[in-house]
ZAMARGU-4260 file (C-alpha; in steps of 0.2 Angstrom, whole numbers, plus 5000, padded with zeros to 4 digits):
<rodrens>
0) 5000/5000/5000 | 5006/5018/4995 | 5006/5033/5009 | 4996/5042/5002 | 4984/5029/4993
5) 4963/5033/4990 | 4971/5054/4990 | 4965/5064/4976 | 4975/5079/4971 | 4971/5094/4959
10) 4986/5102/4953 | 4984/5118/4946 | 5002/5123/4947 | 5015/5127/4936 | 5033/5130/4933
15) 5041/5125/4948 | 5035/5126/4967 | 5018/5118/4967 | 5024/5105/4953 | 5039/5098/4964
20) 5026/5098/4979 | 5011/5088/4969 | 5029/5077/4963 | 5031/5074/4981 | 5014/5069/4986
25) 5013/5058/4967 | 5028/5050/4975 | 5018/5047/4990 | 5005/5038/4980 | 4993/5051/4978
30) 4983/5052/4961 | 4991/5065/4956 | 4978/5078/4941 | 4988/5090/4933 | 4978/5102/4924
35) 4985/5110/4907 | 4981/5124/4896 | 4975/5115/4878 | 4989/5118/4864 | 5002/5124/4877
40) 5003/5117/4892 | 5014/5121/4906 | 5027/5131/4903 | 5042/5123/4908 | 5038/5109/4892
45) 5046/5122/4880 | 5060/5128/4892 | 5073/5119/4883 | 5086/5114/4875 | 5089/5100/4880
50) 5074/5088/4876 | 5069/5072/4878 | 5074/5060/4864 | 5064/5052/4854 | 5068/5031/4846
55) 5079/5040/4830 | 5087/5052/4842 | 5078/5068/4839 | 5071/5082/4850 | 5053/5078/4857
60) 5043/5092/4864 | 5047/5087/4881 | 5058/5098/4891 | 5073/5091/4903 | 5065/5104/4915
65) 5047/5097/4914 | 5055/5080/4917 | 5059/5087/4932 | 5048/5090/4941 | 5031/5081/4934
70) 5034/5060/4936 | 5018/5052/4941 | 5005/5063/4937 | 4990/5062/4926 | 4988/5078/4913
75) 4973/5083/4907 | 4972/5096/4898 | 4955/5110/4902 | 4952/5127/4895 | 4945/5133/4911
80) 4942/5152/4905 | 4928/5145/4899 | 4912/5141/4907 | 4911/5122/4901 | 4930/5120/4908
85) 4925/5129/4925 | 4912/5118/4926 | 4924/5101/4924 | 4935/5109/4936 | 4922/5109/4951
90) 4914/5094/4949 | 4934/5088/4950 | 4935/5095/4964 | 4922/5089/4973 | 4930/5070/4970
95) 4948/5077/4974 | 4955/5080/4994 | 4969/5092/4988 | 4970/5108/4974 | 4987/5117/4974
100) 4987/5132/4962 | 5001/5147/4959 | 4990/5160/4950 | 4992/5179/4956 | 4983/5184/4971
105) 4963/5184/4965 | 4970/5175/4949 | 4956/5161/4950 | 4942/5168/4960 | 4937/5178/4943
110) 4933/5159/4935 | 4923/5155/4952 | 4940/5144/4957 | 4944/5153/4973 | 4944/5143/4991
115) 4928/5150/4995 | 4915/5144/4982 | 4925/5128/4982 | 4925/5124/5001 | 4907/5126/4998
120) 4906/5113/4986 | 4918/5103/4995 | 4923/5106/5017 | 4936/5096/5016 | 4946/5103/5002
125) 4964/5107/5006 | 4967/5124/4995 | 4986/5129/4993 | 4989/5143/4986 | 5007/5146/4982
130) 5012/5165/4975 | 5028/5175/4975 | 5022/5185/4992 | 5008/5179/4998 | 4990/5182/4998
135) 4992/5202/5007 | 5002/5215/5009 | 5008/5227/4997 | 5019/5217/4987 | 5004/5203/4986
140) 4999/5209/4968 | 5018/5205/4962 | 5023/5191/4951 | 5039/5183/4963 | 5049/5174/4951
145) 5065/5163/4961 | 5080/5174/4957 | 5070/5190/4962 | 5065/5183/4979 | 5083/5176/4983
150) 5090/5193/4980 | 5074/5201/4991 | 5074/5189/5003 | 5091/5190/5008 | 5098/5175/5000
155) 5109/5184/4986 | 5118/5194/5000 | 5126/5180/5010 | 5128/5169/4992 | 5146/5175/4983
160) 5163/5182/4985 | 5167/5195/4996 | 5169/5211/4989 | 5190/5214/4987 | 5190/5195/4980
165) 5188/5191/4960 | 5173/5187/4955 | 5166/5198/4970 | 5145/5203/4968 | 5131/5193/4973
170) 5127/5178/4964 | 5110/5165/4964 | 5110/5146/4970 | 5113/5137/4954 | 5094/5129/4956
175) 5079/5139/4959 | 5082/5133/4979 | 5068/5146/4985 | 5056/5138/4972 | 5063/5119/4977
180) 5060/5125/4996 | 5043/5133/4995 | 5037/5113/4985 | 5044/5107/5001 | 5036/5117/5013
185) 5019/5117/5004 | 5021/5095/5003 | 5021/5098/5022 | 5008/5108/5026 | 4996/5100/5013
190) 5000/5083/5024 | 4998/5092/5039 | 4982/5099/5033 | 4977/5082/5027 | 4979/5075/5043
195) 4965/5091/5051 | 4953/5087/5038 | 4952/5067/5042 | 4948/5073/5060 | 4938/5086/5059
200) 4927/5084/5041 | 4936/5102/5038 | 4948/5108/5025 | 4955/5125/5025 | 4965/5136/5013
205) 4986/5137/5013 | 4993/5153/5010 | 5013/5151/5006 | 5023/5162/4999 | 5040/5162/4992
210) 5045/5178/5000 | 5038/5169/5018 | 5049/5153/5013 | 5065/5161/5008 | 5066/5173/5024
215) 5063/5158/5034 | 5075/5146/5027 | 5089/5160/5029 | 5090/5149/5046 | 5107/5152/5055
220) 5111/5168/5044 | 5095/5175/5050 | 5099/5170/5070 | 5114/5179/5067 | 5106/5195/5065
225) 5091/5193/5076 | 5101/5185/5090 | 5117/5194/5088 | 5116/5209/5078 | 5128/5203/5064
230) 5125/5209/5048 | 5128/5193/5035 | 5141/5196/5023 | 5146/5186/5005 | 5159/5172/5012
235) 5162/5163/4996 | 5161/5146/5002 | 5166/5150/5019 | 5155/5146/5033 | 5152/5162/5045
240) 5150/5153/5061 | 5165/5138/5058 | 5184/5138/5053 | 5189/5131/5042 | 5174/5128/5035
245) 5174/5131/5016 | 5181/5127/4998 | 5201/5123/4998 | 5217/5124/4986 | 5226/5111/4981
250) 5240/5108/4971 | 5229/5104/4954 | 5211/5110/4960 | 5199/5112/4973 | 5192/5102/4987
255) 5180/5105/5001 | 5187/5107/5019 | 5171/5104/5034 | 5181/5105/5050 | 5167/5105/5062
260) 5176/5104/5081 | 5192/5108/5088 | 5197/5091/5088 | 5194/5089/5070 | 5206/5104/5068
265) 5221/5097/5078 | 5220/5082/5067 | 5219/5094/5052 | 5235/5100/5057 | 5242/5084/5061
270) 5240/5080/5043 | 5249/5097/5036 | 5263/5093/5046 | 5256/5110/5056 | 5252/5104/5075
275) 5259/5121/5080 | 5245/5130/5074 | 5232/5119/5085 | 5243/5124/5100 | 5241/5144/5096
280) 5228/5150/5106 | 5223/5162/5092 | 5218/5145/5083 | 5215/5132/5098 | 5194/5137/5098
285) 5181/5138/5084 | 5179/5156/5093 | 5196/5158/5092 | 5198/5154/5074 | 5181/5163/5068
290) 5189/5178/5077 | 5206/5177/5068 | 5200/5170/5053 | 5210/5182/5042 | 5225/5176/5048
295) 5221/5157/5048 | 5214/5153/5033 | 5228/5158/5022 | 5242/5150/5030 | 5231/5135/5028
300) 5230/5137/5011 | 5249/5137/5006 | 5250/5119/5016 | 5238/5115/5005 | 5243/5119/4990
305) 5260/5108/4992 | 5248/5093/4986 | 5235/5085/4974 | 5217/5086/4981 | 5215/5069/4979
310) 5231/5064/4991 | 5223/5078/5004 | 5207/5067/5003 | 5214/5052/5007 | 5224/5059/5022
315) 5210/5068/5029 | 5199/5054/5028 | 5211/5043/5035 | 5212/5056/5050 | 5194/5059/5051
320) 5193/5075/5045 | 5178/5079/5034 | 5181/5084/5016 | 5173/5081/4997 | 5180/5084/4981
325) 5169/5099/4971 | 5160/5087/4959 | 5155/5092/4943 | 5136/5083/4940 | 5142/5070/4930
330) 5156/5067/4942 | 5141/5065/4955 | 5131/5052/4946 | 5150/5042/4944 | 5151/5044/4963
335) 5149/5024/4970 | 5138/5032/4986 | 5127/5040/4972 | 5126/5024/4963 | 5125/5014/4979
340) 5110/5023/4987 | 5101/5022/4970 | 5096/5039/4967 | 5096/5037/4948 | 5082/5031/4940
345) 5073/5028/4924 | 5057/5026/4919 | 5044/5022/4906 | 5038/5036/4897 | 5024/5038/4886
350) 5031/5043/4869 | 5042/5029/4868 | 5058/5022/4878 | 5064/5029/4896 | 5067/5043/4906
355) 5081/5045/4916 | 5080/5058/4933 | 5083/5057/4952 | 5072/5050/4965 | 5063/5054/4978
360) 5078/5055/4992 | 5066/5047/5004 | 5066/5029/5009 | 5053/5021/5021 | 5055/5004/5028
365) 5037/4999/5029 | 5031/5008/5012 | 5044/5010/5000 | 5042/5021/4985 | 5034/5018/4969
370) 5041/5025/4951 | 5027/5021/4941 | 5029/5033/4923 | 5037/5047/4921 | 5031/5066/4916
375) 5013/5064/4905 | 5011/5070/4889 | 5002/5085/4888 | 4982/5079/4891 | 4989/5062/4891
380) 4974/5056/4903 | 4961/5070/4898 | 4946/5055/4892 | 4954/5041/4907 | 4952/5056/4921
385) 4935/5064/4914 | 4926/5046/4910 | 4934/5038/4926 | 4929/5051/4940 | 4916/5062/4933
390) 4907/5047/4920 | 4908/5058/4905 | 4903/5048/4889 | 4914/5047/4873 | 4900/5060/4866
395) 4900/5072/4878 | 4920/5071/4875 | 4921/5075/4859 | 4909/5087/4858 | 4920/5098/4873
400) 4934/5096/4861 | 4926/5102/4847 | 4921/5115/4858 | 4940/5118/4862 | 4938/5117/4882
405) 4948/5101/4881 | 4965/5094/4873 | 4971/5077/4873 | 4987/5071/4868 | 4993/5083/4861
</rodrens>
């Protein structure tokens, strides 16, 4: 049995943050119905190159990014601007437990989709509502787009080199983290929910934000200032609370250095052929070496540049000393721990042949995970979804797509 088996969810989401959370719950074993525009779809299917590969080796219209983020789900594809399409999407909702949508603030209530004439028709419905900053305020009618909110939110100002250094200037994750964490969050919350509606008979409406999200993942950064006054600054790699806690040189590269205690550190300088530096009281404390880390860090870095990165990984795991290489992402999926724990997979896909992409990093001991298909064609299950739950005939369904309210496999 799946977690989340007999749970119906309507996904009206695109992009990113309420896609990887209906992934999450699909992964779960919810029935996953992901609603599309006719003709387009969402709009990460056209953000590529690269594509999917069809049989002969040529670009399908399936977008790497879509892949993504979109394995498990049932499309259908609905024109709800229209009357007929509202109409689907309420009866759906009455059969469904969950809707998850990302429109703009009052985006749906002009198609009589908002939480409140849907609660009515259904108590228990969970209603997320995801949007860039949240269903008020003064910035609540502002498209929030990932890169925006981690420069607003703070997250650009801790991330990059220090100004004096090259390359110095705030810089983004290299994913859309605040998108990823805002999925997250919302997965939770719609369980959480879940868990209120089962004993209660009510269902209420989720408002998150990726504003909200991204101030309160700034987590430590953020204690720092409301705890301790201290302004975050752009450390690079460098960890503002622990040293030495950042990205290394060696002789041929880079590796990354985690020394998390001060016993770690006296090893560290066991291994450089340095022990006085573990005895100088300047250095003897995480304290001590955040306070002079100035001074520290460099004299570090010309021990370490005497050898290869690889020979310093060895030592230092030899020694106990936490360090990585910096992996490029094909170097990762080489890695025999990323091939050990599995978290490649492939799966079928509908226009021919497999799909390869990353798990879900979860693994439960009484319910494992089931990879059943991965990302649907666009209205790949419009006639399977609309005769299943709501008995539509063959009739009535070609006449909405002659009507254009409905798309299928397109």
């Amino acid at each position: 049995m799946n977690l989340l088996e007999g749970v119906r969810v309507l996904d009206l989401s695109r992009i990113l943050a309420g896609p990887w959370a209906t992934q999450v719950l699909a992964d779960f074993g919810a029935d996953v119905i992901k609603v599309e525009r006719p003709g387009g779809g969402d709009d990460t299917r056209s953000w590529g190159p690269p594509y999917l590969k069809d049989a002969a080796g040529h670009d399908t219209g399936e977008s790497a990014y879509y892949l993504c983020a979109n394995r498990g789900k049932r499309s259908v594809a609905i024109d709800f601007t229209t009357p007929d399409g509202q109409a689907l999407i309420r009866e759906l909702v009455t059969r469904c437990d969950v809707l998850v949508e990302n429109y703009k603030v009052g985006g749906l209530a002009r198609y009589g989709l908002d939480f409140p004439r849907l609660q009515a028709l259904n108590p228990k419905l969970v209603y997320c509502s995801i949007t860039g900053y949240g269903q008020d305020g003064p910035y609540a009618q502002r498209a929030g787009y990932d890169a925006a909110i981690q420069a607003i939110g703070g997250l650009m100002s801790v991330t990059g080199e220090p100004d004096g250094a090259p390359g110095a200037g705030p810089q983004k994750v290299g994913v859309a983290a605040t998108d990823l964490m805002t999925g997250l969050y919302a997965a939770t919350a719609i369980l959480a929910a879940l868990r209120h509606a089962e004993r209660t008979g009510i269902g209420q409406q989720i408002d998150l934000a990726l504003l909200d999200t991204q101030v309160a993942w700034l987590a430590n950064q953020a204690s720092n200032y409301l705890v301790g006054g201290v302004v975050p600054e752009r450390q690079g790699s460098a960890h503002p609370n622990i040293v030495p806690y950042q990205v290394m040189p060696a002789a041929d590269g880079y590796f990354m250095l985690a020394v998390g205690n001060d016993g770690q550190f006296a090893r560290l300088c066991e291994v450089l052929g340095a022990p006085q530096l573990a005895a100088d009281p300047r250095y003897a404390t995480n304290a001590a070496r955040v306070a002079h880390r100035d001074a520290l860090v460099p004299q570090l870095q010309q021990y370490l540049r005497a050898r290869p990165a690889a020979q310093w990984l060895a030592l230092l795991e030899k020694a106990g000393v936490p360090a990585n290489p910096v992996n490029r992402i094909d170097q990762v999926f080489d890695d025999p721990q990323v091939q050990a724990r599995g978290l490649k997979i492939e799966l079928p896909h509908a226009g021919g042949g497999r799909v390869a992409m990353v798990r879900n990093p979860l693994k439960f001991s009484a319910t494992p995970l089931q990879y059943t298909q991965a990302a649907p064609l666009l209205g790949q299950h419009t006639a399977q979804v609309l005769e299943e739950i709501l008995s539509l005939d063959a009739g009535r369904l070609r006449q909405l797509q002659a009507l254009g309210v409905l798309g299928g496999g397109e």
